[in-house]
C-alpha positions in Angstrom: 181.4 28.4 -51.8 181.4 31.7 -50.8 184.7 34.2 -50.4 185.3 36.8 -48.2 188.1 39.1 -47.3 190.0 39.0 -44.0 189.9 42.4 -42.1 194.1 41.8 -43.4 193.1 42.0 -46.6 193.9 38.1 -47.9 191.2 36.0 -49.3 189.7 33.1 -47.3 186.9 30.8 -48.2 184.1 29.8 -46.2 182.2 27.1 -46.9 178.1 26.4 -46.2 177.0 24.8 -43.2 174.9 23.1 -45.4 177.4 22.2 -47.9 179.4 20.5 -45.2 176.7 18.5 -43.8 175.7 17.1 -47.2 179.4 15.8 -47.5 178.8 13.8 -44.2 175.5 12.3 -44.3 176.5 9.5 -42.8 174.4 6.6 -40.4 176.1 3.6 -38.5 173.5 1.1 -37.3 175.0 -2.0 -34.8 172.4 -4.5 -34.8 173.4 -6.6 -31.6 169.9 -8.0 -31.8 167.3 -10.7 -33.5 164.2 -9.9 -32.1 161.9 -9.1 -35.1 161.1 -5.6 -33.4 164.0 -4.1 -33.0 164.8 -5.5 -36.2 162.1 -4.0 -38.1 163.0 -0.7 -36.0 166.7 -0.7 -37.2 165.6 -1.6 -41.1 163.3 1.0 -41.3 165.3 3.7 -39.7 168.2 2.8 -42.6 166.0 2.6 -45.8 164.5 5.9 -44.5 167.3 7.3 -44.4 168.9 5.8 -47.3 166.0 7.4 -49.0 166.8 10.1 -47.5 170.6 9.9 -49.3 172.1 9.2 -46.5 175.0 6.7 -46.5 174.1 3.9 -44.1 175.8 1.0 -42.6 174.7 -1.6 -40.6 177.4 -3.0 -38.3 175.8 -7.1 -37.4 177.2 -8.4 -34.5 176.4 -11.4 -32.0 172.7 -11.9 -32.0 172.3 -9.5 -35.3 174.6 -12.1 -37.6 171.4 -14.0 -37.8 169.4 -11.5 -39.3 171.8 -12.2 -42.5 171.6 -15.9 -42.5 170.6 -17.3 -45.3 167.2 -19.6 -44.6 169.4 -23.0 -46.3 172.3 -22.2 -45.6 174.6 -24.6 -44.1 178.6 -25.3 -43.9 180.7 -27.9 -43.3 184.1 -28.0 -41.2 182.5 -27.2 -38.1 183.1 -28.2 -34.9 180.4 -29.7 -32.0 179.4 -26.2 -30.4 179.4 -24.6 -33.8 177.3 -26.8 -35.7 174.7 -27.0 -32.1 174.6 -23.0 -32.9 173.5 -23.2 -36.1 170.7 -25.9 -35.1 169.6 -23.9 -32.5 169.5 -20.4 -33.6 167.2 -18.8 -35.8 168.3 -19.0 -39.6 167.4 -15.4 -41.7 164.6 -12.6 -41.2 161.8 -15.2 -41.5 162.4 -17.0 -38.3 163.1 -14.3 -35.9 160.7 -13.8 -32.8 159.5 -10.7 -31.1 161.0 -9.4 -28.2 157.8 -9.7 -26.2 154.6 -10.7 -26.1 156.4 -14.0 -28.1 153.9 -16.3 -26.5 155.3 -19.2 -28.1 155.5 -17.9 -31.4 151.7 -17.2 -32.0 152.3 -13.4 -31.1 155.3 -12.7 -33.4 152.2 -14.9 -36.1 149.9 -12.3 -34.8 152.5 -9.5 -35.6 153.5 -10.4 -38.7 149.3 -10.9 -39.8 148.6 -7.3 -38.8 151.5 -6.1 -40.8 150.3 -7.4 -43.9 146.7 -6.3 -43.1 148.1 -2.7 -42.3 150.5 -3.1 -45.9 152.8 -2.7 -43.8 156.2 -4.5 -45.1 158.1 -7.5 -43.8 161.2 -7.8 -42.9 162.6 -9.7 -45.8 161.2 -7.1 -48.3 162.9 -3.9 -46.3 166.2 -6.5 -46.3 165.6 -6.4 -49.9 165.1 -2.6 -50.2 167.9 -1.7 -48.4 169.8 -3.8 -50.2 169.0 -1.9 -53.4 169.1 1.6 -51.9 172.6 0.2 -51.4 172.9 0.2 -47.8 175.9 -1.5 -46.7 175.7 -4.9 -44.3 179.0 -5.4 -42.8 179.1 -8.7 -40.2 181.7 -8.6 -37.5 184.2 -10.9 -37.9 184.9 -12.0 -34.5 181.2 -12.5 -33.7 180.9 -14.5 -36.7 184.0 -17.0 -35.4 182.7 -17.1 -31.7 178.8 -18.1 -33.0 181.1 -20.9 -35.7 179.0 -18.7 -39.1 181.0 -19.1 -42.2 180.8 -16.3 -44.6 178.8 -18.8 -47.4 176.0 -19.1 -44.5 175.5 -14.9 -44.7 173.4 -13.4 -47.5 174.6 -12.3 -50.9 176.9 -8.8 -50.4 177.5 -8.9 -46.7 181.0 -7.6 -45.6 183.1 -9.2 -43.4 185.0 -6.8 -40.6 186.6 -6.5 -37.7 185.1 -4.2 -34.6 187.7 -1.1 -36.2 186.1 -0.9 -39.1 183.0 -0.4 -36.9 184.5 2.6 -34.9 186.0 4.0 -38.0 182.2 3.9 -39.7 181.0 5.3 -37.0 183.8 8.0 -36.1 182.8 9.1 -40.1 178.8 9.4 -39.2 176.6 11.7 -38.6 174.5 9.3 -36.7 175.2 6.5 -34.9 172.8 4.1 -33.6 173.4 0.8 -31.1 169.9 -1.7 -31.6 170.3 -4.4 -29.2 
């Protein structure tokens, strides 16, 4: 922190750009989506940063609660539409499809083979990373009672919220990103 004088004669402080950007380095990520693309996209932009020491968070919501589903996971006391949700809609990282180019399936297979022939990592092992670079999965709790998801159904750690804890994580970042 450096000190200066005013031209009055009283001491003020000025603080570093730098040193008040390092206080904030701060990342909001809404995952609206499941397609394995944007996905991928969204994971690798937070464990880069996270790497990078940057606090991240990634706000689930809709479509992007079942990115967190577990691949098991089921719970009872639902209702008829809730428990046709769950049938129908893809459970964790392992069963998302690709945005385009789907055909089927056999072009998110063909995806997924040329990632592991480039090394390039899957989507369940950058979960995991950014899991242990302690980025913070937070699902939106109105999302999760309109789709019928019970918080047992979510992976291990994942926050439950409501959409102003969202704003409020975002209002507090440096970057905020909307993947949907």
């Amino acid at each position: 922190m450096n000190m200066a004088n005013d031209t009055d004669g009283t001491e003020r402080q000025e603080i570093e750009l730098n040193q008040v950007e390092e206080e904030n380095e701060k990342m909001t990520l809404l995952v609206f989506s499941s397609d394995l693309d944007k996905v991928l996209g969204a994971f690798v932009i937070a464990t880069g940063a996270a790497l990078m020491d940057v606090q991240v968070t990634m706000f689930f919501a809709f479509w992007g609660l079942n990115v967190l589903r577990k691949d098991q996971a089921t719970a009872g006391g639902k209702n008829f539409m809730s428990k046709m949700l769950a049938w129908v809609l893809p459970k964790g990282p392992d069963k998302l499809k690709l945005s385009n180019m789907n055909m089927m399936g056999m072009g998110t297979s063909m995806m997924k083979h040329v990632m592991k022939k480039q090394k390039v990592m899957d989507l369940p092992s950058l979960i995991k990373m950014a899991q242990e670079l302690d980025v913070k999965f937070v699902a939106c709790e109105m999302s999760m009672n309109v789709m019928g998801f019970k918080k047992e159904e979510l992976l291990d750690g994942v926050q439950l919220a409501g959409v102003a804890t969202a704003i409020s994580e975002a209002s507090d970042s440096k970057v905020q990103l909307f993947i949907s």
